[in-house]
C-alpha positions as CSV (number, residue, x, y, z in Angstrom):
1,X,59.5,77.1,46.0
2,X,61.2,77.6,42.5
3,X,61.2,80.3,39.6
4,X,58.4,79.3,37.0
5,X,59.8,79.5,33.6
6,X,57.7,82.5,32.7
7,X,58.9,84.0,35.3
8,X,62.0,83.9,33.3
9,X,60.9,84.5,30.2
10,X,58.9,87.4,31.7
11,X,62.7,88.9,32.1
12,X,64.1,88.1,28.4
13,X,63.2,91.4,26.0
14,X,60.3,91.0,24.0
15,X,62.5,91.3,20.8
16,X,64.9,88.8,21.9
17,X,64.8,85.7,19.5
18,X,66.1,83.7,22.8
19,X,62.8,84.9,24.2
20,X,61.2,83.7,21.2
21,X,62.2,79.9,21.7
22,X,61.1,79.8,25.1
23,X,57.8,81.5,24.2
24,X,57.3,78.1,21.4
25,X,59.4,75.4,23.9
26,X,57.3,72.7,25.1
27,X,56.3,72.6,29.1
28,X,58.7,70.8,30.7
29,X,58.2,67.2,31.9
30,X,55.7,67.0,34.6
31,X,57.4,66.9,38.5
32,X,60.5,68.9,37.1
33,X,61.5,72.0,38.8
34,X,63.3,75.2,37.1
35,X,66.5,74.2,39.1
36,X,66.3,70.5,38.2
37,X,65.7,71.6,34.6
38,X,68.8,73.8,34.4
39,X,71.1,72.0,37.1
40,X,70.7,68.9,34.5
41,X,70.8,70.8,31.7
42,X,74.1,72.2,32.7
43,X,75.7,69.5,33.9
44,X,75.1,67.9,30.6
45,X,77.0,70.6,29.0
46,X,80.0,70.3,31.1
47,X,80.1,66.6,30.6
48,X,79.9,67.2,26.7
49,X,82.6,70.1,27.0
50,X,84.9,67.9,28.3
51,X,84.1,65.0,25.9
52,X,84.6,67.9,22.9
53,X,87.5,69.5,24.4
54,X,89.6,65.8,24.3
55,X,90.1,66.0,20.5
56,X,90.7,69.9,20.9
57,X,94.0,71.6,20.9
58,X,95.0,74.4,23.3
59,X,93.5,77.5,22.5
60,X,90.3,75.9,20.6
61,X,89.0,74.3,23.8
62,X,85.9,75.4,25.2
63,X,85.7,77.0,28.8
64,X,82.3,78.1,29.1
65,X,80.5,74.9,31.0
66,X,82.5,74.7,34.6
67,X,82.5,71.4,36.1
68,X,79.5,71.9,38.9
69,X,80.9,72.1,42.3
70,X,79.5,70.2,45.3
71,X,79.1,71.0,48.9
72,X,78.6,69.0,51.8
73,X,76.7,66.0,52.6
74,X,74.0,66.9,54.7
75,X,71.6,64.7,56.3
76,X,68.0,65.1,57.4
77,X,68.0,63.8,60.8
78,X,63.7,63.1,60.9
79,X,64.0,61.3,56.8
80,X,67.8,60.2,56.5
81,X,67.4,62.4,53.1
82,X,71.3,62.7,52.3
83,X,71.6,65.9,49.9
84,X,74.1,68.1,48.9
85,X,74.1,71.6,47.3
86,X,75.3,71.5,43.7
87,X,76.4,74.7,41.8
88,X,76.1,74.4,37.8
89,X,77.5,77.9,35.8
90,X,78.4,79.5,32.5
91,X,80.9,81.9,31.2
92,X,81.1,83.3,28.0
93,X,82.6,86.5,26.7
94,X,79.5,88.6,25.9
95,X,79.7,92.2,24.5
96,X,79.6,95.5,26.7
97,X,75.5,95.9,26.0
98,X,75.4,92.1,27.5
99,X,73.0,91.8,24.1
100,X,74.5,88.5,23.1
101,X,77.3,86.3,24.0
102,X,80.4,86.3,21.5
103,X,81.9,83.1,22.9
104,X,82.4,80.5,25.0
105,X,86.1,80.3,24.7
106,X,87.3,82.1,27.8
């Protein structure tokens, strides 16, 4: 079970251009989940972050794609499945109204 991605849409304000894009994206590749989407998506981010940040003095760097975090290695005792949880985030400084994020330099 996974969020749809008009369930999240459905949550964006119609007169937000944000909500916009994602009205006009394309469907996502077929077998790809919401959290596969995004947990990729994000982890991508972090790696460029750091990439961009290495040619980026103090104070310019930007902070707003943690490096995921990782849990345990668990493993399904009836497949042999090994997983783990992985935890993907972003900060930015965003105004009061939370209308639109002023940066991602934290």
């Amino acid at each position: 079970m996974d969020l749809t991605i008009a369930e999240i849409i459905a949550q964006i304000p119609v007169d937000d251009p944000v909500r916009d894009w994602w009205d006009d994206a394309s469907a996502m590749p077929a077998d790809t989940t919401v959290s596969e989407f995004f947990l990729k998506t994000l982890k991508a981010a972090s790696d460029a972050q750091r990439v961009k940040n290495a040619n980026l003095s103090a104070g310019s760097r930007i902070d707003g794609y943690p490096a995921p975090t990782f849990g345990a290695i668990t493993i399904d005792a009836s497949t042999n499945l090994q997983t783990y949880l992985m935890t993907c985030s972003v900060r930015a400084r965003v105004a009061t109204n939370l209308d639109v994020a002023v940066s991602p330099l934290v």
